[in-house]
VOLUMTOR-836564 format. One record per residue: x, y, z of N, C-alpha, C, CB in turn. Coordinates in pm, whole numbers, padded with zeros to 5 digits, always signed. Glycine has a CB too. Example, Ala and Ser with C-alpha at 12.3 -4.5 7.8 and 13.67 -1.06 7.14 Angstrom:
BEGIN
+01319-00569+00780+01230-00450+00780+01320-00330+00780+01131-00447+00905 +01285-00225+00708+01367-00106+00714+01290+00003+00787+01408-00060+00572 
END
This chain:
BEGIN
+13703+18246+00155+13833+18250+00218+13895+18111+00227+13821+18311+00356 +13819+18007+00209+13860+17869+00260+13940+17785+00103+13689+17775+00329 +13852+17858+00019+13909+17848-00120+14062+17920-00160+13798+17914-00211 +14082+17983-00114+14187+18117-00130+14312+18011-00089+14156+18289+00001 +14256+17983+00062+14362+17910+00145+14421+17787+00135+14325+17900+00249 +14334+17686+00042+14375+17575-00028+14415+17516-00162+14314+17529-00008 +14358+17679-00187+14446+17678-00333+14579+17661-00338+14439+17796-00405 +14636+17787-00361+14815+17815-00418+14810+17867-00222+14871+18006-00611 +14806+17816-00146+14860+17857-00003+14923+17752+00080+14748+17909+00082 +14954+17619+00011+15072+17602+00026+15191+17596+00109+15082+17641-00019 +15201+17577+00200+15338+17599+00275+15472+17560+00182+15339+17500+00416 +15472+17402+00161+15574+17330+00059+15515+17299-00061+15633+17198+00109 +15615+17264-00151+15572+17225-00267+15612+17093-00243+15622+17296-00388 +15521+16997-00356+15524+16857-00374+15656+16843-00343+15481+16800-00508 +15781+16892-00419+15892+16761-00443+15934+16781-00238+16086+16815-00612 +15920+16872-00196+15993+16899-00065+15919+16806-00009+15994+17044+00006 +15767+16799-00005+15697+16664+00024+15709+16523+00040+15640+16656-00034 +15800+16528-00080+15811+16348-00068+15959+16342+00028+15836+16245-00268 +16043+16434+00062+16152+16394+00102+16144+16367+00197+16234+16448+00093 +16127+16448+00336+16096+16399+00425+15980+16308+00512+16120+16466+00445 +15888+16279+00368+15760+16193+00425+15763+16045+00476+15663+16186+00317 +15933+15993+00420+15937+15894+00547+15963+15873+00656+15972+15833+00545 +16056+15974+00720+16095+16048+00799+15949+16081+00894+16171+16160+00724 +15839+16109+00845+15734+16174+00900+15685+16047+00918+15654+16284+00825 +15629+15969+00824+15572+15844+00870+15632+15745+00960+15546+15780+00771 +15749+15762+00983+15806+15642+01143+15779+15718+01270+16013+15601+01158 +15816+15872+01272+15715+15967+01375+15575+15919+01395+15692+16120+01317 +15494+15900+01295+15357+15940+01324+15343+15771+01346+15252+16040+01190 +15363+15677+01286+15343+15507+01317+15385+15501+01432+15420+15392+01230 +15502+15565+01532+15546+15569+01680+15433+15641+01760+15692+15651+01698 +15371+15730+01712+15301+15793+01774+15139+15717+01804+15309+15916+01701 +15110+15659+01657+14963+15587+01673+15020+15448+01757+14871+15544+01494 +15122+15426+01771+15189+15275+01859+15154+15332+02016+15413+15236+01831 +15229+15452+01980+15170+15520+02180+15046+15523+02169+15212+15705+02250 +15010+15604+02100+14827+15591+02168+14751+15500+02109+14724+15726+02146 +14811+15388+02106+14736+15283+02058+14727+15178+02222+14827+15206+01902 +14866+15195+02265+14888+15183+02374+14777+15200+02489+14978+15252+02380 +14827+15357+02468+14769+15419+02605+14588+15358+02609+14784+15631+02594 +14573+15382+02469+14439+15376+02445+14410+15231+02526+14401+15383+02276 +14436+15144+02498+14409+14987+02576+14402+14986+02711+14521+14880+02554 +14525+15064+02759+14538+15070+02909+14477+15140+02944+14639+15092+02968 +14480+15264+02926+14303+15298+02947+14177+15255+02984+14258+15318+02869 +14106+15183+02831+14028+15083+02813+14003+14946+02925+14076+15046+02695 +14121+14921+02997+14136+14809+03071+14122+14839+03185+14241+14746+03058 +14159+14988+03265+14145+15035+03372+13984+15061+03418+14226+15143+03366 +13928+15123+03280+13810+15172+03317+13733+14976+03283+13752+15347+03199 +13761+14901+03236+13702+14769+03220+13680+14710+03351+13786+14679+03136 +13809+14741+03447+13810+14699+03568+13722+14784+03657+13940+14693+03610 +13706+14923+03601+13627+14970+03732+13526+14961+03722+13631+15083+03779 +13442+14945+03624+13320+14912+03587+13284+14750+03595+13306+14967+03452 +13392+14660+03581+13330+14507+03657+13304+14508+03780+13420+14386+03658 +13379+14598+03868+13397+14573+04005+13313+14667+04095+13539+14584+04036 
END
């Protein structure tokens, strides 16, 4: 079944692919910027509770 589904199953075809894929990549680079973020502050909160 896993074969079936990655074959010809497809949602878009290539050319529809490239159009909006830069469009997709300033989304998703904003997105790893947030949780790149969060991730630190995070990281720094629990740094502090564990020194103290």
């Amino acid at each position: 079944m896993a074969s079936s589904s990655t074959g010809s199953g497809s949602a878009f075809p290539p050319s529809e692919w490239n159009t909006p894929s830069r469009v997709y990549t300033r989304s998703q680079s904003m997105a790893f910027l947030r949780a790149g973020v969060i991730a630190l502050v995070l990281l720094g909160i629990l740094a502090l509770i564990v020194l103290t």
